[in-house]
Every structure is written in structure tokens, then in C-alpha cells.
C-alpha positions as CSV (number, residue, x, y, z in Angstrom):
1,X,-3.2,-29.4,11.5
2,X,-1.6,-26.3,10.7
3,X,-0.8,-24.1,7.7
4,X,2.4,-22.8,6.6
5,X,1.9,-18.8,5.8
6,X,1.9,-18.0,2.5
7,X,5.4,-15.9,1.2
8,X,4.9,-12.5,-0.8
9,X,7.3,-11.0,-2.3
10,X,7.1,-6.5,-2.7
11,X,8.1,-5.1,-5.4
12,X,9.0,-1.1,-5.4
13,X,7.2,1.2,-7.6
14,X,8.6,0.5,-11.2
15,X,11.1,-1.6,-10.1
16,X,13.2,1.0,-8.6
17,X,16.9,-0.4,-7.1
18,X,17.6,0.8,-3.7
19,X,13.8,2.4,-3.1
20,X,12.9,3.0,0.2
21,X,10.4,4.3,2.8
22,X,10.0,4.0,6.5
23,X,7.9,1.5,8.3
24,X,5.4,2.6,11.1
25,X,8.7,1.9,13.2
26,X,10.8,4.4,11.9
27,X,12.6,1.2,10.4
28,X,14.0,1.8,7.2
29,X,13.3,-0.8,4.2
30,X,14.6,-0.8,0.9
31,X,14.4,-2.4,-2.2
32,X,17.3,-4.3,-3.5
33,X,19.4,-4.3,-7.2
34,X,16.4,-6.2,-8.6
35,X,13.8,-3.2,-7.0
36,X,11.9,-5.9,-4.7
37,X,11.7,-6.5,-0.5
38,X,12.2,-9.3,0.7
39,X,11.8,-10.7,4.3
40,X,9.1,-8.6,5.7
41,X,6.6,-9.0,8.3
42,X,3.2,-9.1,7.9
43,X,3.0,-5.2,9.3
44,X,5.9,-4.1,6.9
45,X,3.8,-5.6,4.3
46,X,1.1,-3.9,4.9
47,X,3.2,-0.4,5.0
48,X,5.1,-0.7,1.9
49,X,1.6,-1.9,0.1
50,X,0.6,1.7,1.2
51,X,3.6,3.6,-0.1
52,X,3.1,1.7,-3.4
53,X,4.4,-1.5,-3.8
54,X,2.9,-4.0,-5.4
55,X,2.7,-7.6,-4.2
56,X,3.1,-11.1,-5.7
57,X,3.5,-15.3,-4.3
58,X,7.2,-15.5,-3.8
59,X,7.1,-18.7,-5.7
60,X,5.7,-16.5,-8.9
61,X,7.1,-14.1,-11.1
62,X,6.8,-9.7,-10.6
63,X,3.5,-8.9,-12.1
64,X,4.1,-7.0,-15.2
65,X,2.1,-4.0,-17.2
66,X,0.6,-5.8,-20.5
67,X,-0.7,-4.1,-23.9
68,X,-3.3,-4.8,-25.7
69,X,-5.4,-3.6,-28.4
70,X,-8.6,-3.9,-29.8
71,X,-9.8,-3.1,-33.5
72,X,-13.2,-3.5,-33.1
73,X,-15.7,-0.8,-34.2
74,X,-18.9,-2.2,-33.1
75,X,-20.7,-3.1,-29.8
76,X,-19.0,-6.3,-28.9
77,X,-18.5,-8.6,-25.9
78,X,-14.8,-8.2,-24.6
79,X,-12.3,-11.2,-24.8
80,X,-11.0,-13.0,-22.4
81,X,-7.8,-13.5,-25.1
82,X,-7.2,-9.5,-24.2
83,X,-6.0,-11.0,-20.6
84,X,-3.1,-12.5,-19.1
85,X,-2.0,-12.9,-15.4
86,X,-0.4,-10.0,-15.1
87,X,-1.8,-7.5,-12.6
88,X,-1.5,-4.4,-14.6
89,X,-3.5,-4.6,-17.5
90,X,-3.9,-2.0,-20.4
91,X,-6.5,-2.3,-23.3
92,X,-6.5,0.4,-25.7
93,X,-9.8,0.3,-27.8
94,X,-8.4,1.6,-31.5
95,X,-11.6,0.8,-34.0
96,X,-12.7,3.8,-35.7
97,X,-16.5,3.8,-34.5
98,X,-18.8,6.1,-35.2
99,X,-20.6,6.9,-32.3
100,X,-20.8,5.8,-28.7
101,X,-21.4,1.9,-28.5
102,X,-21.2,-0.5,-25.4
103,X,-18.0,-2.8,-24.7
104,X,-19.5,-5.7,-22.7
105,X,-17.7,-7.9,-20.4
106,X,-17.4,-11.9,-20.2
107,X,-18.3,-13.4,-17.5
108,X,-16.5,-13.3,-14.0
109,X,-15.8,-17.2,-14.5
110,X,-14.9,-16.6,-18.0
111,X,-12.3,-13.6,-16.6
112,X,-11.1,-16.1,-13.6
113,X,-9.8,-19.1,-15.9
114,X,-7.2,-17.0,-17.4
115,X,-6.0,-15.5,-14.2
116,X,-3.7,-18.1,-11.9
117,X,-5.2,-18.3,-8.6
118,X,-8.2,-16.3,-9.2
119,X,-10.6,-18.7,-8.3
120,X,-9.1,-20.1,-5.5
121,X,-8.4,-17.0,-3.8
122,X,-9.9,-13.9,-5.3
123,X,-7.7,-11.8,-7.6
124,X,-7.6,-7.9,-7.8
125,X,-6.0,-6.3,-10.8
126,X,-6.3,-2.7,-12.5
127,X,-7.1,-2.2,-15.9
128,X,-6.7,0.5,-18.0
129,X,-8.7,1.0,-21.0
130,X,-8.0,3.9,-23.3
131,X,-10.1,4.8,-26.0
132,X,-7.9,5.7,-29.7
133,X,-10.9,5.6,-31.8
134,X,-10.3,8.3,-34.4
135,X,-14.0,9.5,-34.1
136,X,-14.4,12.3,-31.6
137,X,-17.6,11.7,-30.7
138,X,-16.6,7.7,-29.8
139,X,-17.6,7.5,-26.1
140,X,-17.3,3.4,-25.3
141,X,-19.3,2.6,-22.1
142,X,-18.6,-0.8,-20.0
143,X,-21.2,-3.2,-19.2
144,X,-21.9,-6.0,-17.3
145,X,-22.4,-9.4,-19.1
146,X,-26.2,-10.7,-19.7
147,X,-25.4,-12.9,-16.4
148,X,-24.6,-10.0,-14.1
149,X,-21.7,-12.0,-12.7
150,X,-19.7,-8.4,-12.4
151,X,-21.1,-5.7,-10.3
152,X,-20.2,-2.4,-12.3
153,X,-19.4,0.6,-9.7
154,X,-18.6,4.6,-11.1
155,X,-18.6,5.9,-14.1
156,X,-18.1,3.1,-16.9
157,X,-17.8,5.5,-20.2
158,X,-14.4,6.0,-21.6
159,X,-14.6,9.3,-23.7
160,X,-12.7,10.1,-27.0
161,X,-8.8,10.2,-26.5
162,X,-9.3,9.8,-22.7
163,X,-8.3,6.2,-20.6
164,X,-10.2,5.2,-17.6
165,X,-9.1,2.7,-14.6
166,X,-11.0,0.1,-12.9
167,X,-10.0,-2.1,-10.0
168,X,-11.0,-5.7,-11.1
169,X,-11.9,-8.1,-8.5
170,X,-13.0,-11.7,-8.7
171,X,-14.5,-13.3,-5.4
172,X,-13.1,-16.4,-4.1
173,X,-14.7,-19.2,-5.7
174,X,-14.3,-17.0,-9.2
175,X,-18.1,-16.8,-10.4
176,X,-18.6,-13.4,-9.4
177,X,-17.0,-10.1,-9.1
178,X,-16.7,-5.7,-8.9
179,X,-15.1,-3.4,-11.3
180,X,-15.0,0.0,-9.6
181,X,-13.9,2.9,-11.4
182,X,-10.7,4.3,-10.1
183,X,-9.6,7.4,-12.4
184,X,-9.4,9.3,-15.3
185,X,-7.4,11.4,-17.8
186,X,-6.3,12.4,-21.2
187,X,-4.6,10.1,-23.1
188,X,-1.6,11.2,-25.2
């Protein structure tokens, strides 16, 4: 028995109409009116990946940046309510706390339930958490959830009107996962 390939779709950095790049090939590929490529092989894939795109199931829609915010001024467990499918994610932690205090995280299963697809094949997505408390010394710091089901890789503190990204990754079968650190700046 055989299995039909899956079909990704690309979509160009921020959607961009008529973006291009060259494949390994010297081939030229470009996005169309919508800002996505369509039609490529597994090798173009894998080139236009490196110049930026991102990639989605054909049969499902462009991921998307979601906002979120969090009031909270206390040590608390994150929600899973703060996540959607969407492969972009951005939580911005706005509670005026008064000193540094740990943001823990649910469970990898927990995390996989709200993500199509997560459990049966592993999802990756960045998140972006800024800290807006209006205490300068607020320093949040990530941690892993009293089961350990996330392996916690770099540095996990967000400082004081600075954002942090993390690569989220849930292994195939959804009970376990990494968040690795991926950069840092000033937030505006």
C-alpha cells in the first residue's frame, strides 16, 4: 500500500505579491497576487523554507501572527486559552508586577490539544512573549510545568520592556516537547 505525499503550500515573507528568490538551480520562483508558491518540489521547498517562507497543508489556511495579552501580576501557570493554531504566536505579559515572578507552562499535551495536527505529527511554532509590565524591575522567567513534559533550552527570562522568542516544538505523539530560545530585543 502506498501513501499519497502530503501538499504544502509556501507562503512569501509577509505575504508579499510577486516575491521571489532563486532555487539551488538558478530557477527563479515567485510568489503569486495572493504572496504564496505553489507547485514546488520537494527541493524548492526546502530552498524557499531557507529564504523565509513559511509553510502550511495545502488543504489549510496561511498561518497567521496572533495577539494576546495577559493581565496577570502574579506567578501563574500560562493558558492554554492564550493559543490558537496559528504558527506565529505573540503574548504580551501587561500585569503591573512588582518584582520578577515565574510564568509556568501547561503541559505539552495540554499545549497539543489546541494545535490541529500537533499530536499526530509534531508541530513547531514561534512565540513571542513581551513583557509591558509597568514595573522596571519585572523580569518574568519561563518554566517548565511540575510534569517536565517541556524541555526548556536558553535563556527563559524576559526583562522589563524587552520581548523574547522561543521555537515551540511538540513531539509526535504530543506528550512531550522543547522550547529553545531564539532572540531578543527591546520592545517599543
Amino acid at each position: 500500500m502506498s501513501v499519497a505525499p502530503t501538499s504544502f503550500n509556501l507562503l512569501a515573507p509577509g505575504m508579499t505579491p510577486g516575491w521571489s528568490f532563486y532555487d539551488r538551480t538558478g530557477a527563479i520562483l515567485r510568489a503569486d497576487s495572493t504572496g504564496m508558491l505553489t507547485g514546488l518540489t520537494s527541493q524548492q521547498m526546502y530552498d524557499a523554507r531557507r529564504a523565509g517562507c513559511s509553510m502550511f497543508m495545502a488543504n489549510q489556511s496561511p498561518p497567521v501572527t496572533t495577539y494576546t495579552e495577559d493581565s496577570t501580576a502574579t506567578a501563574h501557570t500560562l493558558s492554554v486559552a492564550k493559543f490558537t493554531e496559528s504558527t506565529d504566536q505573540v503574548l504580551a505579559l501587561t500585569g503591573a508586577m512588582v518584582t520578577g515572578l515565574a510564568l509556568t507552562l501547561m503541559s505539552a499535551a495540554a499545549l497539543a490539544a489546541v494545535i490541529p495536527g500537533a499530536v499526530a505529527q509534531g508541530a513547531k511554532f514561534k512565540l513571542r512573549i513581551i513583557n509591558r509590565s509597568s514595573n522596571s524591575n519585572s523580569i518574568w522567567t519561563l518554566t517548565a510545568d511540575s510534569g517536565a513534559t517541556f524541555t526548556l533550552t536558553g535563556t527563559m527570562t524576559i526583562a522589563h520592556s524587552a520581548w523574547r522568542d522561543f521555537l515551540v516544538t511538540i513531539a509526535a505523539g504530543g506528550l512531550t516537547g522543547t522550547i529553545q530560545a531564539i532572540g531578543t530585543g527591546t520592545a517599543g
